[in-house]
C-alpha beads as a LAMMPS data file, in Angstrom:
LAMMPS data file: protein, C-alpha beads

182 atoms
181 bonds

1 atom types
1 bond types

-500.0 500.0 xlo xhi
-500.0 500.0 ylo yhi
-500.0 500.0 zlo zhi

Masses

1 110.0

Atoms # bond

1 1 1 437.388 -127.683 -406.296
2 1 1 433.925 -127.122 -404.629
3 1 1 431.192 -128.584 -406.852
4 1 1 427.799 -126.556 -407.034
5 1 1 424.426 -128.522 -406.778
6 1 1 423.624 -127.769 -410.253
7 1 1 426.791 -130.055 -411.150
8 1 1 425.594 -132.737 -408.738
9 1 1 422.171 -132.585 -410.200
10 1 1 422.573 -134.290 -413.491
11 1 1 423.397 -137.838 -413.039
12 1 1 426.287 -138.619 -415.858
13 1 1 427.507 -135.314 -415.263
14 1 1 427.743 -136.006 -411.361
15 1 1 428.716 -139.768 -412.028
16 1 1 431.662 -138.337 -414.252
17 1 1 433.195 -135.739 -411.542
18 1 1 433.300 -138.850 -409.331
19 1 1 434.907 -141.115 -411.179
20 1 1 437.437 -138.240 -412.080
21 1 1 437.744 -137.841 -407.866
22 1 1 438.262 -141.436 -407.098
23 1 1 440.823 -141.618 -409.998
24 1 1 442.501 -138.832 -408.332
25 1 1 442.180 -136.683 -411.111
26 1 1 440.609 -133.894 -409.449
27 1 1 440.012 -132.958 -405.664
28 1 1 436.380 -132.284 -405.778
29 1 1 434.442 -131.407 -402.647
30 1 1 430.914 -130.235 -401.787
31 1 1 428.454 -129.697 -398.855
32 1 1 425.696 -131.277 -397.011
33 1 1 424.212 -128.090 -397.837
34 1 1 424.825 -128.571 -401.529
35 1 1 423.870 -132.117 -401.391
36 1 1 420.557 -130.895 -399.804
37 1 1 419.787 -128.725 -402.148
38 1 1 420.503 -131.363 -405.857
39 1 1 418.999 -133.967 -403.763
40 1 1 415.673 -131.746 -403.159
41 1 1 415.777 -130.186 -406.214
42 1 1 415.458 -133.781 -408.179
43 1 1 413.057 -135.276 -405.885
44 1 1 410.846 -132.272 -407.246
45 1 1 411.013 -133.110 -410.810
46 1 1 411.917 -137.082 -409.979
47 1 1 409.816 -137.846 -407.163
48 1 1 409.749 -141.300 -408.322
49 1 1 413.561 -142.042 -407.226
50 1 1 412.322 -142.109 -403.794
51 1 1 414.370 -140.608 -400.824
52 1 1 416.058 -143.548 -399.777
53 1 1 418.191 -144.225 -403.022
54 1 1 419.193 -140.436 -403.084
55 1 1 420.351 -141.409 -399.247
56 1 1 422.223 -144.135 -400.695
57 1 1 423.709 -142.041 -403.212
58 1 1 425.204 -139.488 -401.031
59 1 1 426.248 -142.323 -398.600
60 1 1 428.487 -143.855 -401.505
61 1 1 429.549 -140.731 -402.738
62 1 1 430.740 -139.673 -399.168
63 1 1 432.019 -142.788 -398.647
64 1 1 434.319 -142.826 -402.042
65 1 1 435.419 -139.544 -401.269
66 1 1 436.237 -139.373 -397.420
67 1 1 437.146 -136.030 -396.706
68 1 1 435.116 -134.087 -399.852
69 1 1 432.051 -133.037 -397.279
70 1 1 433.242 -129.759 -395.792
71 1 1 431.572 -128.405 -393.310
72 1 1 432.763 -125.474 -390.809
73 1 1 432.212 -122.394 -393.082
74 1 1 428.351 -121.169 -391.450
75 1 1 430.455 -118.558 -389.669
76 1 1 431.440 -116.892 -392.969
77 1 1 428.180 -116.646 -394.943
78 1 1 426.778 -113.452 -393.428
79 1 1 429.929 -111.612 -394.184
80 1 1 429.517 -112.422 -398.082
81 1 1 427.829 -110.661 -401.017
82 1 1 426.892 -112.453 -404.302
83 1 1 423.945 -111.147 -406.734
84 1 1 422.319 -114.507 -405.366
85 1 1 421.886 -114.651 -401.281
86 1 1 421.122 -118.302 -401.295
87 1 1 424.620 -118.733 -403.168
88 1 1 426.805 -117.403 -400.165
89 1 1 427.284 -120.703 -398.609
90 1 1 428.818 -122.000 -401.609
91 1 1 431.531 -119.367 -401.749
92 1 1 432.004 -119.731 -397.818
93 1 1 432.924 -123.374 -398.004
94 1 1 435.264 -122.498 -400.527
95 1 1 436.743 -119.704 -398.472
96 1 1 436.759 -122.056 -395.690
97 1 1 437.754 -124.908 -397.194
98 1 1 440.617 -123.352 -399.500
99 1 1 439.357 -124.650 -402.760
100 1 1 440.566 -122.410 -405.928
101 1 1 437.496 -123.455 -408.398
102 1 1 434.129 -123.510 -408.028
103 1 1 432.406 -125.379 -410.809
104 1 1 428.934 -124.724 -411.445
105 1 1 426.417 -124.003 -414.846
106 1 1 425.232 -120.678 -413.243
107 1 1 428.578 -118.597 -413.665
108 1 1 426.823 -115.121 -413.632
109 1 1 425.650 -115.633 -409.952
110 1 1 429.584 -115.704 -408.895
111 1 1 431.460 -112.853 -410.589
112 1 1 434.727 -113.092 -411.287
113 1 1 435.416 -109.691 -409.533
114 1 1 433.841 -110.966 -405.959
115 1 1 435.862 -114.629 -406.215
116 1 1 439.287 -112.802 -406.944
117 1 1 439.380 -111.257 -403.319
118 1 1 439.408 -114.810 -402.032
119 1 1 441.738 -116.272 -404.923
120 1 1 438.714 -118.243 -406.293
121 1 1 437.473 -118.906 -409.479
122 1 1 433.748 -119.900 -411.176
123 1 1 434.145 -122.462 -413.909
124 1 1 431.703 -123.972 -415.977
125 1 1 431.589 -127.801 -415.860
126 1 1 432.139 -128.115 -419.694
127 1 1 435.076 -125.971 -419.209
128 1 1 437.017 -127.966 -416.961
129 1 1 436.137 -131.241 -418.682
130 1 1 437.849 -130.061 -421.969
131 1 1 440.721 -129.201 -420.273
132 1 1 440.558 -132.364 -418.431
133 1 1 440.655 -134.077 -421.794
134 1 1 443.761 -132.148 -423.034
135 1 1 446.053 -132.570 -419.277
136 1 1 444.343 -135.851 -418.667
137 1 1 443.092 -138.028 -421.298
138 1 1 443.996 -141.363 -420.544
139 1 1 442.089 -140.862 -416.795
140 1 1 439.260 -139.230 -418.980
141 1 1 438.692 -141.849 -420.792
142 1 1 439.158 -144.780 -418.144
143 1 1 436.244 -142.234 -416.337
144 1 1 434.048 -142.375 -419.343
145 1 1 434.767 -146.578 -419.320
146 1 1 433.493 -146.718 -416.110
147 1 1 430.920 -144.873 -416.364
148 1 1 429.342 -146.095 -419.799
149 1 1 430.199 -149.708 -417.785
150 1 1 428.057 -148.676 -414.902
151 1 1 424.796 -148.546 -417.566
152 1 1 423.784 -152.441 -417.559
153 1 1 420.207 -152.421 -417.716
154 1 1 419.895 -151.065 -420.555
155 1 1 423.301 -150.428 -421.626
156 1 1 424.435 -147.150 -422.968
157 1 1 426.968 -146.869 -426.080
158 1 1 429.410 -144.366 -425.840
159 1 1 427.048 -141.619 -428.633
160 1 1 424.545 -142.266 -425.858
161 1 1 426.548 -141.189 -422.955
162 1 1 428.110 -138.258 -424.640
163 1 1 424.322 -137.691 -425.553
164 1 1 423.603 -137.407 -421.832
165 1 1 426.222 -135.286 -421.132
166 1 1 425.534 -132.893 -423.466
167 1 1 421.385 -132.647 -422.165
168 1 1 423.300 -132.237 -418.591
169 1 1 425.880 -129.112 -419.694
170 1 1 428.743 -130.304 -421.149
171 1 1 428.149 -129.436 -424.765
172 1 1 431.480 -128.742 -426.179
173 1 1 432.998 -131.403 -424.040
174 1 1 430.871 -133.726 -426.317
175 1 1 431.213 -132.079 -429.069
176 1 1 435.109 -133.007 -428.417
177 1 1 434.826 -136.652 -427.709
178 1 1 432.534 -137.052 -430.906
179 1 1 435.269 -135.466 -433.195
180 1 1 437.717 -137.904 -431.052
181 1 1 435.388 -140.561 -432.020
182 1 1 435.064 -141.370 -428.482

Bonds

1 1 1 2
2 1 2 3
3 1 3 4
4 1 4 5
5 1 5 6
6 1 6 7
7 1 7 8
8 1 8 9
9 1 9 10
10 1 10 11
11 1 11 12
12 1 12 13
13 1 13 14
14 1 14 15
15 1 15 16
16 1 16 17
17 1 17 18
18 1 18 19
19 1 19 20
20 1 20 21
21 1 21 22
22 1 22 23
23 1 23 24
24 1 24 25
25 1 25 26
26 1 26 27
27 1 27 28
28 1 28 29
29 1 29 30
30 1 30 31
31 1 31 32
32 1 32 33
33 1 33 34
34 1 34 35
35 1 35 36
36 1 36 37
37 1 37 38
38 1 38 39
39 1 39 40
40 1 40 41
41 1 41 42
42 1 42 43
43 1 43 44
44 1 44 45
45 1 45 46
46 1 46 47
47 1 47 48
48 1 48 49
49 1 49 50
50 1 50 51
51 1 51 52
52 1 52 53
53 1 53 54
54 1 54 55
55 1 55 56
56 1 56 57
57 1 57 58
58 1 58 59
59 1 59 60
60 1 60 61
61 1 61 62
62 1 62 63
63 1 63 64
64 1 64 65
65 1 65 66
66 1 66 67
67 1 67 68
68 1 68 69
69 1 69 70
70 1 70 71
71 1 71 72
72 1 72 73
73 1 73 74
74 1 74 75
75 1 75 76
76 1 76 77
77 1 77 78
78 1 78 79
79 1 79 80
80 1 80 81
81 1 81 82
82 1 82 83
83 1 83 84
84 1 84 85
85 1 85 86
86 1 86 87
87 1 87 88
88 1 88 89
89 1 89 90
90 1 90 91
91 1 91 92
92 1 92 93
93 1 93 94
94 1 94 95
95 1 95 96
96 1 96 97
97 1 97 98
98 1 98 99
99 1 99 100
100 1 100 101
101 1 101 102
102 1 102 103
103 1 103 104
104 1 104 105
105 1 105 106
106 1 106 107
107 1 107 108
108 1 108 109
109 1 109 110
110 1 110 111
111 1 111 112
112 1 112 113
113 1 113 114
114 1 114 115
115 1 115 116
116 1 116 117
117 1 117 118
118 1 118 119
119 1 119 120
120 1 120 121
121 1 121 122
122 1 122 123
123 1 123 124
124 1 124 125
125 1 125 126
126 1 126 127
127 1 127 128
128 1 128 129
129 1 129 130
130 1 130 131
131 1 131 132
132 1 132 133
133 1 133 134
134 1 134 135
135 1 135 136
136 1 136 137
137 1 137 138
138 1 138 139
139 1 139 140
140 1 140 141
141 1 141 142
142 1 142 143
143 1 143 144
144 1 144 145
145 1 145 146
146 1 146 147
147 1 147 148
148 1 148 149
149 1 149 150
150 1 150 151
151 1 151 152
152 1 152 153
153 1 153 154
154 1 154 155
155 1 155 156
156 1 156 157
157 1 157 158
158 1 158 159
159 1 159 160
160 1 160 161
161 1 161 162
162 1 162 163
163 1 163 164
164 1 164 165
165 1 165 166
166 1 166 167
167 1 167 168
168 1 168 169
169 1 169 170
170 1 170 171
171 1 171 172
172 1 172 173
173 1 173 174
174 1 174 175
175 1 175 176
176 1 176 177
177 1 177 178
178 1 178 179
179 1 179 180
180 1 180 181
181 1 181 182
């Protein structure tokens, strides 16, 4: 699965699909042009983060994930349509890297009707975590362990990460672990 930049954006959202990737869970890749773009797009409204960590960032995640950068896939960008231009490049590395999902928040930019000719889908992030929870659950929640593990300074209970997740997208996914008791 190709992960948009508005998935990569958020940080417990983007912390979450990673753990779920190292775990093996999910094959999640993206691009340097995605990374560009959630990289620039928080500096905007976080310029305090800096440059450098956001480096760092996409140096680890690269590094976790060897092989989840795909590159290759300028060629077919021209030859796309999508009601959003600036989207094409996200459906060409799909095409070129033969992913069958693309998650992302902004589903109406990749109709369902254009992704079928390449045997592609759009799913939301919230989406695919519930049904992560249902064909995975045990990896789910060692993901969510991690992750709430990860928050040291200050540390983050478990009503405070789903909290976060829910601010970042994944409403119902929340909704879920809180009726779980998660």
């Amino acid at each position: 699965m190709l992960l948009d930049a508005n998935v990569l954006y958020p940080a417990a959202l983007r912390s979450l699909f990673m753990d779920l990737g190292v775990l093996g869970v999910i094959d999640i890749h993206w691009t340097d042009q995605i990374q560009d773009e959630w990289t620039r797009n928080l500096l905007s409204h976080r310029p305090d983060l800096g440059e450098t960590k956001l480096r760092r960032t996409r140096y680890l995640m690269n590094r976790a994930l060897d092989g989840a950068n795909l590159s290759g896939y300028g060629p077919l960008i021209q030859h796309l349509e999508l009601p959003d231009p600036d989207d094409r490049h996200v459906l060409a590395a799909a095409i070129h890297g033969q992913v069958e999902l693309v998650v992302t928040q902004n589903l109406r930019d990749f109709p369902a009707t254009i992704l079928a000719k390449y045997s592609i889908r759009a799913i939301h992030p919230d989406e695919l975590l519930c049904t992560l929870m249902q064909t995975h659950p045990s990896q789910l929640a060692q993901a969510l362990e991690a992750q709430q593990a990860r928050y040291r300074n200050p540390p983050v209970t478990s009503a405070e990460l789903r909290d976060m997740l829910r601010q970042q997208g994944a409403s119902l996914f929340a909704q879920a672990l809180t009726e779980l008791n998660c």
